[in-house]
KEKE-3310 file (N, C-alpha, C; in steps of 0.2 Angstrom, whole numbers, plus 5000, padded with zeros to 4 digits):
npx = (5054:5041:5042:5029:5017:5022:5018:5012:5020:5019:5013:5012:5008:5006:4993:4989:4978:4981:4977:4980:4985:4985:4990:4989:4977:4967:4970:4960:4949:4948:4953:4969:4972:4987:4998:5013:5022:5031:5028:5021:5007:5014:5019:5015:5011:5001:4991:4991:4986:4972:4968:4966:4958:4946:4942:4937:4926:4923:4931:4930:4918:4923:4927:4939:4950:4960:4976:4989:5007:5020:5036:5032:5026:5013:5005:5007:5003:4989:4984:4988:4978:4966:4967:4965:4953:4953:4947:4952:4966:4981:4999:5012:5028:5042:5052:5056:5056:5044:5045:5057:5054:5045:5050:5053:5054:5058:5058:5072:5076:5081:5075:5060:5062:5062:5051:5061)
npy = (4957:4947:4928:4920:4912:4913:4912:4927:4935:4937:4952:4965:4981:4998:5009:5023:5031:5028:5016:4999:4986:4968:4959:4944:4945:4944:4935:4919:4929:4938:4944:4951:4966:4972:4986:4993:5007:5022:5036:5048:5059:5058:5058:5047:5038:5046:5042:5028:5026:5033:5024:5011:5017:5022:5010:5004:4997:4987:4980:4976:4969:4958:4951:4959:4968:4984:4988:5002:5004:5015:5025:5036:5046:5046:5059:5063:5054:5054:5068:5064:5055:5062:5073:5065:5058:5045:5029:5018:5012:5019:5013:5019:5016:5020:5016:5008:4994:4983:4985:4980:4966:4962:4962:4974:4983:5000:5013:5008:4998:5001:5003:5012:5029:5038:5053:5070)
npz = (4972:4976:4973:4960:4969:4980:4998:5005:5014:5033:5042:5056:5054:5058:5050:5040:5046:5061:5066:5070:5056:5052:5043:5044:5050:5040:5032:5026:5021:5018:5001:4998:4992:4991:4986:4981:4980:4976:4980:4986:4978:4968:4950:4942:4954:4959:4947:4948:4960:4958:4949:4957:4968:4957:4953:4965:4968:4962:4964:4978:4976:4975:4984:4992:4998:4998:5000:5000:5000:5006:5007:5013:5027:5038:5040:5026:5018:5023:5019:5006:5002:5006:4997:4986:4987:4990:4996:5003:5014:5017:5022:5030:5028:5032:5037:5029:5029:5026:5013:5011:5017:5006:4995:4986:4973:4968:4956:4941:4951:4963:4982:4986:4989:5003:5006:5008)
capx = (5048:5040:5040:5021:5014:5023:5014:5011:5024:5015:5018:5007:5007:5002:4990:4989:4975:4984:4974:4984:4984:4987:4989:4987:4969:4963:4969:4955:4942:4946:4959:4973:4978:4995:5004:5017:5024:5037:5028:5012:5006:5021:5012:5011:5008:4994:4988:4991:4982:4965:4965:4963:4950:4942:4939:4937:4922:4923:4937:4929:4915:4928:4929:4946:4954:4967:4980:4994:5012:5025:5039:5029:5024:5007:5002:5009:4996:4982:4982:4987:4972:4958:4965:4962:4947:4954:4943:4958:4971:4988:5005:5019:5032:5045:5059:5055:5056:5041:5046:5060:5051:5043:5055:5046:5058:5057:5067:5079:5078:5079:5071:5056:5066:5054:5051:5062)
capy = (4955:4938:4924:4920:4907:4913:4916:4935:4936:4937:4957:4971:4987:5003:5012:5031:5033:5026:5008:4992:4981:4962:4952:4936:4943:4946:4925:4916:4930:4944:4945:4959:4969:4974:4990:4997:5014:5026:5042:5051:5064:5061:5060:5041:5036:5047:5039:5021:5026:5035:5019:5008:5022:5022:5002:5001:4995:4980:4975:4974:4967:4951:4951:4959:4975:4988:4993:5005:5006:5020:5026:5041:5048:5046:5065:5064:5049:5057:5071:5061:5052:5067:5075:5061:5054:5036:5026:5011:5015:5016:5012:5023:5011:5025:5011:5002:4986:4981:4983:4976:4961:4960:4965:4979:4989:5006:5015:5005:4992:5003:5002:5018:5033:5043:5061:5074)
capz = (4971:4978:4966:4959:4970:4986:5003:5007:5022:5039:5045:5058:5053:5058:5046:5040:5051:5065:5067:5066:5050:5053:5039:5046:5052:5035:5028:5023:5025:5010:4998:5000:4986:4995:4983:4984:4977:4981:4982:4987:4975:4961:4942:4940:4959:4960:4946:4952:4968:4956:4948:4962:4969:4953:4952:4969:4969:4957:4968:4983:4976:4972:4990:4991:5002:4994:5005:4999:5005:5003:5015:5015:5031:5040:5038:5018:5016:5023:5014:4999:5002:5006:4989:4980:4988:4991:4998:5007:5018:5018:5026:5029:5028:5036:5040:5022:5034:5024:5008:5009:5017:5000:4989:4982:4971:4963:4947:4942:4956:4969:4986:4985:4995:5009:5004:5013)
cpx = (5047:5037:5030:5021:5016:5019:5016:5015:5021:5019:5011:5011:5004:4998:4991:4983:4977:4981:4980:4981:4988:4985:4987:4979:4964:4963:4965:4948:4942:4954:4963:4976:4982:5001:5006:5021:5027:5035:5022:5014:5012:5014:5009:5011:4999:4989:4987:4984:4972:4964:4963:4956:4945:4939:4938:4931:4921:4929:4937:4922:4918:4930:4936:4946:4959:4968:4986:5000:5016:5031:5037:5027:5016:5001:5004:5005:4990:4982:4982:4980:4964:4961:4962:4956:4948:4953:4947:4963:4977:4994:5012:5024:5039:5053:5060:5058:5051:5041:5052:5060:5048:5045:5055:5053:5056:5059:5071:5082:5081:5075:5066:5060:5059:5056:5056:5062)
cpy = (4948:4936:4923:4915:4909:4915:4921:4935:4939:4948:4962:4978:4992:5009:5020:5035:5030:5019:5004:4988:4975:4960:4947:4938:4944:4936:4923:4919:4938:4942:4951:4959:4974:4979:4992:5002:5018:5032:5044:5057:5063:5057:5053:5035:5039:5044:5032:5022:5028:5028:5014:5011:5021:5015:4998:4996:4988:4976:4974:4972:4957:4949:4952:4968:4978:4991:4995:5006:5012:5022:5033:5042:5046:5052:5065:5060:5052:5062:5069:5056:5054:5072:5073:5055:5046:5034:5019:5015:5015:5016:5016:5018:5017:5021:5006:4996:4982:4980:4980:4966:4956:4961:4969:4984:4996:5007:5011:5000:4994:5003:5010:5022:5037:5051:5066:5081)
cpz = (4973:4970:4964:4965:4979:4992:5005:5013:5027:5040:5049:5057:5054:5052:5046:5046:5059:5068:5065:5060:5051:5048:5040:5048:5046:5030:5031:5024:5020:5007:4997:4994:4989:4990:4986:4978:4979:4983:4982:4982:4970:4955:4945:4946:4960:4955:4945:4958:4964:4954:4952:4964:4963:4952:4960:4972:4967:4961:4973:4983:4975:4979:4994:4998:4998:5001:5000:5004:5001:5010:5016:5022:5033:5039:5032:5016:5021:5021:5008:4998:5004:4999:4984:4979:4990:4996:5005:5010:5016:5022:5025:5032:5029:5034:5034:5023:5028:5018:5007:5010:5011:4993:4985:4981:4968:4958:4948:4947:4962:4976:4986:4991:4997:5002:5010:5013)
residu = (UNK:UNK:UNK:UNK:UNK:UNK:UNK:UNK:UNK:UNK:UNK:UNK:UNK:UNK:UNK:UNK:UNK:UNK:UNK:UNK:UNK:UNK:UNK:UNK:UNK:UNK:UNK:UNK:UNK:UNK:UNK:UNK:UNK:UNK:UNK:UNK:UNK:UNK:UNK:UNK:UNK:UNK:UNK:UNK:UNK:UNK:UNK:UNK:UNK:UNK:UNK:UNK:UNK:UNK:UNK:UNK:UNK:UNK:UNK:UNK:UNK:UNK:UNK:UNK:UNK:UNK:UNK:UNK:UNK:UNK:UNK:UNK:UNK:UNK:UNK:UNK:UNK:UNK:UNK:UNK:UNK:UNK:UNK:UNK:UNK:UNK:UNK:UNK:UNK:UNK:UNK:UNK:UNK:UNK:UNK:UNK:UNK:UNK:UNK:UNK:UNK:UNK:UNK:UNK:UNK:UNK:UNK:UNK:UNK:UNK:UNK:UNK:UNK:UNK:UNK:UNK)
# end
């Protein structure tokens, strides 16, 4: 996990709907709430992810974005996100290049494993 105060490491990404997502083009111009989770549809991801959708309003009234990461597939997150209506997109971190860019562990300090 990055320390508190750290800058958010520069990274492009392609999205579950297949758009690029540049970090750097979102500094000084919204704030990214940037999760990360290991699983589409397991109990307490999907309810990570309703919470976000359920507050998402309040949190892009703060002039913010939610982006979700997982090493979930791009067709596992869009369907994980027309079952459960979510509103923000997310990143199939495949090659979990980008979690580990951010240290982003799972259970036990594991790196989050894809689905197979």
């Amino acid at each position: 996990m990055l320390e508190a105060g750290t800058v958010a490491p520069q990274f492009t990404a392609t999205l579950d709907s297949g758009e690029t997502f540049n970090l750097g083009e979102w500094r000084g111009r919204k704030h990214v709430v940037l999760y990360f989770y290991p699983k589409d549809d397991t109990r307490g991801c999907t309810r990570e992810a309703c919470a976000f959708r359920d507050n998402y309003e309040p949190i892009t009234a703060l002039d913010a974005i939610i982006v979700g990461v997982s090493a979930d597939s791009a067709d596992s997150h869009q369907q994980f996100r027309e079952k459960h209506s979510l509103p923000f997109p997310l990143i199939p971190d495949t090659d979990k290049q980008l979690s580990k860019l951010y240290g982003a562990r799972g259970l036990f300090g594991l790196t989050p494993a894809s689905r197979t």
